[in-house]
C-alpha positions in Angstrom: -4.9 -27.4 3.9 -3.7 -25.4 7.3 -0.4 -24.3 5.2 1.0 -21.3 4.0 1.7 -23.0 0.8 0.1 -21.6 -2.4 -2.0 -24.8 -3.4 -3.7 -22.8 -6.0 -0.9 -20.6 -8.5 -2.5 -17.4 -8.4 -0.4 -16.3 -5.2 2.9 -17.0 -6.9 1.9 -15.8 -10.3 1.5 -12.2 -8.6 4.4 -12.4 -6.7 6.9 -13.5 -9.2 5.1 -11.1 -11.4 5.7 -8.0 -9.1 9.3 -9.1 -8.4 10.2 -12.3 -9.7 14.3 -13.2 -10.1 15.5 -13.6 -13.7 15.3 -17.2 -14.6 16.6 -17.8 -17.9 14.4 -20.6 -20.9 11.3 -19.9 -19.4 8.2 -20.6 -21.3 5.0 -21.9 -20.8 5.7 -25.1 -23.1 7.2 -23.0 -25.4 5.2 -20.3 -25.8 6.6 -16.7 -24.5 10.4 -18.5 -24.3 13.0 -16.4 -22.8 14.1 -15.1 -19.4 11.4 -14.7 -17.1 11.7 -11.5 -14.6 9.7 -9.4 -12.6 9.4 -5.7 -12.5 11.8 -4.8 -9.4 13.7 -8.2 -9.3 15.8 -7.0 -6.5 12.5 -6.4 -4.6 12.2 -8.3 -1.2 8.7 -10.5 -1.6 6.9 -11.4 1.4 3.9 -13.1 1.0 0.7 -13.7 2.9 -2.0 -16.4 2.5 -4.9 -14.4 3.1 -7.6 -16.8 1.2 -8.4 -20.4 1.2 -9.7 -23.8 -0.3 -11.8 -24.0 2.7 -13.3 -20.7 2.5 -13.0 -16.7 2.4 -13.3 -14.5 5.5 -12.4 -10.9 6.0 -10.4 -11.5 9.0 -7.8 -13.4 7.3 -8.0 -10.2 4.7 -7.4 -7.9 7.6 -4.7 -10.2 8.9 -2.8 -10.5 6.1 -2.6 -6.8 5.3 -1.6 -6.0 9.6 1.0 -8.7 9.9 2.9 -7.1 6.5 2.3 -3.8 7.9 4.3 -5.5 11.2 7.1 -6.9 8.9 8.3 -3.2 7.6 6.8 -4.4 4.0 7.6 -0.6 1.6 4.4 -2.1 -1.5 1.4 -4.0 -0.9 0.1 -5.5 -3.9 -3.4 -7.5 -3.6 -5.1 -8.6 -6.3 -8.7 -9.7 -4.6 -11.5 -7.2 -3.9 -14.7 -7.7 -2.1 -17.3 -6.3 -4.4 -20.5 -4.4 -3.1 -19.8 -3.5 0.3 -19.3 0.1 1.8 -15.5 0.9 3.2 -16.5 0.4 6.4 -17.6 -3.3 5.4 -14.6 -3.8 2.9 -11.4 -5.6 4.6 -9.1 -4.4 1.8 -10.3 -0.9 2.1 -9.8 -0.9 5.9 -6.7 -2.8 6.3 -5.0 -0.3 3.3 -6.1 2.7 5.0 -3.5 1.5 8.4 -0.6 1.2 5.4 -1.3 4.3 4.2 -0.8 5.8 7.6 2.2 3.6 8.0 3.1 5.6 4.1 3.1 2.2 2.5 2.0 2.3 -1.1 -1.2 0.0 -2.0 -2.0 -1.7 -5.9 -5.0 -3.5 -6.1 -7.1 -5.0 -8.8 -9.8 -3.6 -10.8 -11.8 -6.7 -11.1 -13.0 -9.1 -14.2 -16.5 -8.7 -14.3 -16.5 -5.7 -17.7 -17.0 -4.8 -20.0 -20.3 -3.3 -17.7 -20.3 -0.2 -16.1 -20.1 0.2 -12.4 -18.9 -3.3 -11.8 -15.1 -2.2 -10.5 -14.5 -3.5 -6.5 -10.9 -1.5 -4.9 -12.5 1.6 -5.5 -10.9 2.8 -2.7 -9.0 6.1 -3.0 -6.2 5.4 -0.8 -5.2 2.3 -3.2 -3.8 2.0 -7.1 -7.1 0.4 -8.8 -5.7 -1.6 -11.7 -7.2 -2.4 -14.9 -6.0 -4.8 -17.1 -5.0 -4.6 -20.3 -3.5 -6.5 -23.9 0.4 -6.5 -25.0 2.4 -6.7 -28.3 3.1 -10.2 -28.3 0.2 -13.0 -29.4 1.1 -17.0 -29.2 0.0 -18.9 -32.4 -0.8 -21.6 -34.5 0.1 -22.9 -37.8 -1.6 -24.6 -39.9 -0.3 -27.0 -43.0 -2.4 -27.4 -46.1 -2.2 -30.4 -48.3 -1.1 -27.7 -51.0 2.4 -26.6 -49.2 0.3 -23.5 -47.8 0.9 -22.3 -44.4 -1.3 -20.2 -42.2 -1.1 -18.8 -38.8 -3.7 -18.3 -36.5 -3.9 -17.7 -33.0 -3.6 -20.7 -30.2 -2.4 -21.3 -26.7 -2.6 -24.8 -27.4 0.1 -27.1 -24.8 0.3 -30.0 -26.4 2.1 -31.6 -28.9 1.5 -30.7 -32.9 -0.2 -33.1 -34.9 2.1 -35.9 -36.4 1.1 -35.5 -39.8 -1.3 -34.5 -42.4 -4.5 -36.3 -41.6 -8.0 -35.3 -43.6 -9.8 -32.1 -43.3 -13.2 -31.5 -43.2 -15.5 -28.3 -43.3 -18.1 -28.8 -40.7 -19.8 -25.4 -41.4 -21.3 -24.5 -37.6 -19.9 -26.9 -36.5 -23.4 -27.6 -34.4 -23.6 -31.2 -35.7 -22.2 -33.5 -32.0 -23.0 -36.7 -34.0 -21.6 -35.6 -36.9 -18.5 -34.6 -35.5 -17.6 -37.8 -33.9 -17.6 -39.3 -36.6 -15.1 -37.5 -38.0 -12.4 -38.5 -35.3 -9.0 -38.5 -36.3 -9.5 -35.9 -38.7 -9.3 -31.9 -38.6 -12.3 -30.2 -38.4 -12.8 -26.8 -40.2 -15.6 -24.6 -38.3 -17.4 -21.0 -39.6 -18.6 -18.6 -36.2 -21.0 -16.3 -38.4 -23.6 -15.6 -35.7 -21.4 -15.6 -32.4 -21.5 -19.1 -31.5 -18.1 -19.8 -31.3 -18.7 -20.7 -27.7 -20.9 -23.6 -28.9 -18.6 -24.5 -31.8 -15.6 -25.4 -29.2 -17.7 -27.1 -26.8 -19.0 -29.4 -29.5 -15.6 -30.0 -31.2 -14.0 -31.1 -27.4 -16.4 -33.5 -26.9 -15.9 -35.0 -30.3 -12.5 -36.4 -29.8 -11.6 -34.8 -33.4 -7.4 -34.7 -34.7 -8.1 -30.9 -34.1 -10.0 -27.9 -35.2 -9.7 -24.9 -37.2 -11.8 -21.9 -36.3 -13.1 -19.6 -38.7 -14.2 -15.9 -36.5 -14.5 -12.5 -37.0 -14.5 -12.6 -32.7 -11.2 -10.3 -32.0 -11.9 -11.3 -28.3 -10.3 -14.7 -28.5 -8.1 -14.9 -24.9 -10.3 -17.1 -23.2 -10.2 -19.5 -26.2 -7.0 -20.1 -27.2 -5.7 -21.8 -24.6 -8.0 -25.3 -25.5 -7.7 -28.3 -24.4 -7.6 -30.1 -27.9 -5.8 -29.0 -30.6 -7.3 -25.9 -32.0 -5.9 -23.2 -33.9 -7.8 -19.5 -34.8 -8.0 -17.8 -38.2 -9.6 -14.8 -39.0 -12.4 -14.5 -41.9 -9.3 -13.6 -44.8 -7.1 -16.3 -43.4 -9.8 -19.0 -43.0 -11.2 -18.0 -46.7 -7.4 -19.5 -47.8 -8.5 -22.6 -45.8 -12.0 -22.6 -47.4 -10.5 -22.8 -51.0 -8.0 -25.4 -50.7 -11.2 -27.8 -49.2 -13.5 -26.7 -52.4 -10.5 -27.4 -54.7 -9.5 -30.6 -53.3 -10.5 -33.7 -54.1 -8.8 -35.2 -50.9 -7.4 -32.2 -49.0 -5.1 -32.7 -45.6 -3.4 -30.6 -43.2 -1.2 -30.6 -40.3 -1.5 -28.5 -37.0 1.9 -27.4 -34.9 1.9 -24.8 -32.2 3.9 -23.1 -29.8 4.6 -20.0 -31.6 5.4 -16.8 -30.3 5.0 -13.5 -32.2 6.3 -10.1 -30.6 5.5 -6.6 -31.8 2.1 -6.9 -32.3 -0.2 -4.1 -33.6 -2.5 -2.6 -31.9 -1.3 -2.8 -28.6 -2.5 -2.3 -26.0 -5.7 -2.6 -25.9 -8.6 -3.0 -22.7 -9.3 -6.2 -21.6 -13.1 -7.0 -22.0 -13.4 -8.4 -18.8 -11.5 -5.5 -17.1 -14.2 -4.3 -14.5 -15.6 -0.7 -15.3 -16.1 2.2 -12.9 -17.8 4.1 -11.7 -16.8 2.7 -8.5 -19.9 2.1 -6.2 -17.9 2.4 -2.8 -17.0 6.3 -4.1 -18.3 7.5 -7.8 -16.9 10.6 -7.1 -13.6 9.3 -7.6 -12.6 8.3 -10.9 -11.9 4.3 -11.1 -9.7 2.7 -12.2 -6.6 4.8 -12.1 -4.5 2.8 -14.5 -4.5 -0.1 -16.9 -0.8 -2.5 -16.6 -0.5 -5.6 -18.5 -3.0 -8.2 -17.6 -3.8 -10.2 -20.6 -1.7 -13.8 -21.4 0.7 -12.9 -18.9 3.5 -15.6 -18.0 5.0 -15.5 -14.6 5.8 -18.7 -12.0 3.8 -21.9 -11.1 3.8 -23.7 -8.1 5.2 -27.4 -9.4 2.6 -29.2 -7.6 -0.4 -27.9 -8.9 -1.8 -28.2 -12.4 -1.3 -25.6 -14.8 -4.0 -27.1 -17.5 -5.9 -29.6 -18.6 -6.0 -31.0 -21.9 -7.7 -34.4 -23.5 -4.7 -36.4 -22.4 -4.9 -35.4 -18.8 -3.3 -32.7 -16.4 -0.5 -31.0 -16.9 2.4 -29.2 -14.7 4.5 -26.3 -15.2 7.0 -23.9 -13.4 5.4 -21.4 -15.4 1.8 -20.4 -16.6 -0.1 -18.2 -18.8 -3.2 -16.7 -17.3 -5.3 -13.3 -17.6 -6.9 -10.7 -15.2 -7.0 -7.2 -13.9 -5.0 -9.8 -11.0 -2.1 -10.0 -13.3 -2.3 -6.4 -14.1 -2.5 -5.5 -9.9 1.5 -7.1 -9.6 3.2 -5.2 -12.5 2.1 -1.5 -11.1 3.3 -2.5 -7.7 6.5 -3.8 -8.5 6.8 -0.3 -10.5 5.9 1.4 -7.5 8.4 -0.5 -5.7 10.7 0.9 -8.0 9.5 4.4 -8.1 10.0 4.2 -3.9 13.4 3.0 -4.2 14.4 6.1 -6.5 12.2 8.6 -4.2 11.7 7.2 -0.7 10.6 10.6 0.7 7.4 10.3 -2.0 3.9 9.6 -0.4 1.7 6.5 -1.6 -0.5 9.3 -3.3 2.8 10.8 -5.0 3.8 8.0 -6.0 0.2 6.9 -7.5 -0.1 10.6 -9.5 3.3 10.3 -10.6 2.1 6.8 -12.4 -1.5 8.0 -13.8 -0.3 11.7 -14.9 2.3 9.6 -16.8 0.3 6.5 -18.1 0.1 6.2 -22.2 -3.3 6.9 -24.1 -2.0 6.1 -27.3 -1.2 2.6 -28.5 2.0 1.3 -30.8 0.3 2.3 -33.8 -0.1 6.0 -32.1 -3.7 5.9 -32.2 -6.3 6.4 -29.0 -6.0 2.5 -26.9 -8.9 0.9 -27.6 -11.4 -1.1 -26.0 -12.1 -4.8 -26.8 -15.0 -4.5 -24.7 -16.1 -1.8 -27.0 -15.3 -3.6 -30.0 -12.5 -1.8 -30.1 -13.6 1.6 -30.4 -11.4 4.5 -28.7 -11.2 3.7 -24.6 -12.3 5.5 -22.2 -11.3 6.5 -18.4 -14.1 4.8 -16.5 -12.4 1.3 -18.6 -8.7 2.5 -18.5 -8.2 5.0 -16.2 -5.8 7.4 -17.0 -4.1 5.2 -19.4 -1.5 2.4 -19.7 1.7 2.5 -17.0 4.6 4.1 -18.5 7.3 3.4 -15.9 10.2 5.2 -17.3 7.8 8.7 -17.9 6.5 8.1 -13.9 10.4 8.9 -12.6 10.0 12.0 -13.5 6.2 13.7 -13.7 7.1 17.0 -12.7 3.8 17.8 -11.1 2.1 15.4 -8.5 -1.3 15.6 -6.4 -1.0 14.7 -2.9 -3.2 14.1 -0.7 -2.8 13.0 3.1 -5.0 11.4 5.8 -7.1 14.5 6.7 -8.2 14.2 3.0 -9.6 11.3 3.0 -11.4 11.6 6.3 -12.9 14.6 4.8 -14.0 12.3 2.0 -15.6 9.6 4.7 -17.1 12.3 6.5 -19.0 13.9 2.8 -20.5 10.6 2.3 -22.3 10.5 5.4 -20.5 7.6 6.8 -21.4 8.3 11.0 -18.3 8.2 13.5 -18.9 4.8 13.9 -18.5 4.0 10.6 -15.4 6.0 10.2 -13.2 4.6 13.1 -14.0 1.1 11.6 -12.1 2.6 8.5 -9.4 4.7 10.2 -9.5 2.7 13.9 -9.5 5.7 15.3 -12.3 7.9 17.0 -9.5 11.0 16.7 -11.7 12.2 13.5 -13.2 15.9 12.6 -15.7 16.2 10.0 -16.1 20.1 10.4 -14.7 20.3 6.3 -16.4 17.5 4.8 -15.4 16.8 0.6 -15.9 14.8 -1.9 -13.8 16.8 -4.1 -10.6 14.9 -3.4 -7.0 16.4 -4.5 -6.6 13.8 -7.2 -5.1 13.7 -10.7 -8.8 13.0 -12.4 -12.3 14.4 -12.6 -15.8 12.5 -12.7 -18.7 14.9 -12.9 -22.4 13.8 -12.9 -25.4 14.9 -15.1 -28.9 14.2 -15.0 -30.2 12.0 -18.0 -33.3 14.6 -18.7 -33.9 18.1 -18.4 -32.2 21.1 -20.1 -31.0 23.5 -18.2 -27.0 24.5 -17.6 -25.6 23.1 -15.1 -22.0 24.1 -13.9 -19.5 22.1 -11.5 -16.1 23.2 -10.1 -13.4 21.3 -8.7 -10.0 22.4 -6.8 -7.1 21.1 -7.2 -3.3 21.9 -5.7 -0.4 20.6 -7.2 3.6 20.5 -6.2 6.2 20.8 -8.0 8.8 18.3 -8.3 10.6 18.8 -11.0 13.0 21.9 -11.8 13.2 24.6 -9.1 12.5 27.7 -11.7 9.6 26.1 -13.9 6.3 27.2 -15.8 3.4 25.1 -16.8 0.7 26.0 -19.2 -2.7 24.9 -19.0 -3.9 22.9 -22.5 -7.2 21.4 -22.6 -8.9 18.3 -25.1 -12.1 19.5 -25.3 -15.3 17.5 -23.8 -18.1 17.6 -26.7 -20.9 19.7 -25.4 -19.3 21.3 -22.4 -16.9 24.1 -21.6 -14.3 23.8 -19.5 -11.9 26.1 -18.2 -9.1 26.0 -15.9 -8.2 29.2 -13.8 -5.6 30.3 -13.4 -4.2 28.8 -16.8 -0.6 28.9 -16.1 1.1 27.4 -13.2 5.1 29.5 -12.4 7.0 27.8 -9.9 10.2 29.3 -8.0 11.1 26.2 -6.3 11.3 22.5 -5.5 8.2 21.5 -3.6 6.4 24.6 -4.2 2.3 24.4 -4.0 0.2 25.8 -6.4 -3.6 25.6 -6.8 -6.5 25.8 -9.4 -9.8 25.6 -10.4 -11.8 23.4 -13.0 -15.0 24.2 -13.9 -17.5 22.3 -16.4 -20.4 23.9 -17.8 -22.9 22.6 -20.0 -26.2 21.5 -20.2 -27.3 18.5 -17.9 -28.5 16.4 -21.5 -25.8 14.2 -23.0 -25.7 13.3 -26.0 -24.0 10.0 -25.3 -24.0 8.2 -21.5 -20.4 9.9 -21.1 -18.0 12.1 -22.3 -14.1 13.0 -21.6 -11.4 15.0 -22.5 -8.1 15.7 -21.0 -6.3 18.8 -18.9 -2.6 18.6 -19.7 -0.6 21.1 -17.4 2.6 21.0 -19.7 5.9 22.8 -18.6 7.4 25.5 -21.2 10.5 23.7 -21.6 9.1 20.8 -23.6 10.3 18.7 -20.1 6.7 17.3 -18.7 3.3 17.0 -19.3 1.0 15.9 -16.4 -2.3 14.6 -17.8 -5.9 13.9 -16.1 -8.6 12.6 -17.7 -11.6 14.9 -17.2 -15.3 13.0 -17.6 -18.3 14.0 -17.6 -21.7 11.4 -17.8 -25.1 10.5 -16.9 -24.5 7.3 -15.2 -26.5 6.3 -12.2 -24.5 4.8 -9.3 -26.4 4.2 -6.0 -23.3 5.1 -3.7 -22.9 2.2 -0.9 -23.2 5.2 1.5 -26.9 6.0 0.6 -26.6 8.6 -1.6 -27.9 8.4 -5.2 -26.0 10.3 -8.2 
């Protein structure tokens, strides 16, 4: 369709995500119900159909990106990526490196093809790369035993509740398809104790059952709960409950009703699985992602026209919908950006990115390390979360910020051997100088590389400059999380300021022996000021992943 309509959802889920209005009894058929609003709801939105049902082409990409550049836009958020291509090939790395000349701040998307290493596309270093991440809240099910018991589960379930109690039946695997259809009109009770839970719900939909109770120790349940028959998730303690009624029944029954909505939920939040993991192939020697926002069951506007889900009774249509994806996560940085650039206007798009990740949250609501579902939900790490997860109010005010300017990254273009051809397809400009070439970019996070074999001690040094934006007469103290294996020091180790916008600089150096004992490591360098005010956090990695650099290099 030649329109700039969104005939798809994803465009206007962003959008109103980044800066929706406040539209009060929202819900996604009564899940999440309240009043819907986006992160800077006084934000202007203009938005730009760069893709379509008829197909994908880095012009339009390009397009898009010039023609807001054109219309004065302050916050570009794009939530595509092209994977596997170098930055002279990539439209979203090209077009963002004209809006950061313009000084117009850039959030992109991490991808959704994690929990695998290396797999992140916007690894640009101009740009925000987003990950996406869980939050407190979790939409349920309940389910009604014969015996006046209640459970709840988890579901995302649209339709209606089940009229009444109707029989239920333990179905085991659930592996059974003519088994199961004969058992329509009834609930069907199903055990996942070998990771088939995939299978189970693909045999239960095509059964035509009364609905379905799912019995999983599988904490990685977003891409289930929203089914398209009625279907509600127990864990192994809650389905046990379940279990015993049937045994002690002689004719046992329950009901199914949904739409639930539970808030404060513990851990939280947690990495997405599918968030996309760096190293970033385009540049490995800049950590990726920077951040993780909310991505996970996120409700924001629907486009009336176009379907939000399909269940067994047939489409149906929404003003608002309930989807996941580092693309949901992309929206609620910028409109935070948006924010932060209508508090500071004079900040650069690299201010106002350190001022985000030297801010971002690496403990959870429970005041533990964020885990990683992907890691079955052992601590996180930086290559999955980045710094950690967005912490608006705490980015107002960082105190320190890395900055880096255009110089900086042309310096970066020129150290990974792009030729001046090359370049001025990034920069379209042949005005380049590549007599200080760098990879060692002025950024708020460190990546260093190890060979898997050998023993010898190795040693890497980084250099970093800082400015101070917080109060004119101000020290800051140099205080380290150790990387196992590895020394690091930080010289000098204490940072005194005399004024607003004064520059300081250090040095980081890692030592230890090339050998790892696991594929990575990371700690943290906090440069925290003595009056309790700020502390300004970056991850520090160190690992012996190989990424074959789109450039040619190998590390």
């Amino acid at each position: 369709m030649n329109s700039t309509r969104d005939t798809d959802g994803h465009g206007t889920h962003t959008s109103s995500t980044a800066a929706g209005s406040y539209v009060e009894g929202a819900s996604f058929f009564g899940y999440a119900s309240g009043t819907a609003i986006g992160m800077a709801p006084r934000a202007r939105v203009a938005m730009y159909k760069a893709l379509w049902e008829e197909g994908t082409y880095t012009s339009d990409v390009v397009a898009a990106i010039d023609q807001a550049l054109i219309d004065g836009v302050d916050v570009l958020s794009i939530s595509l990526g092209i994977d596997g291509v170098p930055f002279y090939q990539d439209p979203v790395a090209i077009g963002t490196f004209a809006a950061l000349e313009k000084g117009i701040f850039v959030s992109t998307s991490a991808g959704n093809e994690g929990p695998i290493f290396g797999t992140l596309h916007n690894g640009t270093p101009w740009v925000l790369t987003v990950a996406a991440g869980t939050m407190d809240r979790e939409f349920t099910g309940t389910v009604f035993l014969g015996n006046g018991i209640s459970i709840s589960g988890l579901s995302l379930y649209p339709g209606n509740s089940t009229a009444a109690k109707v029989p239920i039946v333990f179905m085991n695997k659930c592996e059974n398809q003519t088994e199961l259809k004969e058992l329509q009109g009834k609930v069907v009770v199903c055990q996942d104790k070998d990771q088939t839970l995939n299978n189970q719900v693909n045999n239960v939909q095509n059964s035509k059952v009364a609905g379905a109770v799912f019995i999983t120790n599988n904490t990685d349940l977003e891409f289930f709960l929203e089914s398209q028959f009625p279907a509600v998730f127990l864990n192994l303690e809650d389905g046990e409950e379940v279990l015993d009624y049937i045994k002690s029944s002689s004719a046992p029954k329950a009901k199914l009703e949904f739409h639930g909505t539970q808030l404060g939920t513990k851990p939280a939040p947690r990495v997405a699985s599918y968030s996309s993991r760096g190293p970033s192939q385009s540049c490995p020697f800049v950590m990726k992602p920077d951040i993780m926002a909310p991505g996970a069951l996120v409700l924001a506007a629907w486009p009336p026209n176009s379907p939000v889900t399909l269940v067994d009774s047939g489409q149906l249509f929404n003003n608002f919908n309930i989807i996941s994806g580092t693309s949901m996560a992309c929206p609620h940085a910028a409109g935070v950006a948006a924010l932060l650039r209508g508090v500071h206007p004079d900040w650069s798009p690299a201010a106002i990115r350190s001022a985000m990740m030297t801010t971002a949250d690496i403990l959870d609501n429970t005041n533990h390390p964020i885990t990683d579902i992907g890691l079955d939900n052992e601590a996180a790490n930086p290559l999955a979360m980045g710094t950690g997860h967005l912490n608006p109010n705490k980015a107002l005010d960082p105190g320190l910020i890395y900055d880096a300017g255009i110089e900086d990254y042309v310096n970066l273009l020129c150290a990974l051997n792009y030729n001046s051809s090359q370049i001025q397809t990034v920069t379209r400009s042949s005005s380049h100088n590549c007599s200080k070439p760098s990879l060692d970019l002025n950024y708020p996070s460190f990546i260093a590389y190890f060979a898997a074999s050998g023993n010898r001690s190795t040693t890497q040094e980084f250099s970093r400059t800082v400015t101070n934006i917080g109060s004119e007469m101000s020290v800051y103290v140099a205080k380290l999380v150790p990387l196992d294996g590895f020394k690091v020091t930080v010289t000098p180790d204490t940072l005194s300021f005399r004024q607003k916008y004064e520059k300081k600089s250090y040095k980081l150096t890692i030592e230890g022996f090339s050998v790892l004992k696991n594929s990575l490591v990371f700690g943290y360098l906090s440069w925290e000021d003595t009056g309790g005010n700020h502390v300004v956090r970056s991850p520090i990695l160190a690992t012996t992943l190989t990424v074959k650099t789109l450039s040619g290099h190998n590390y």
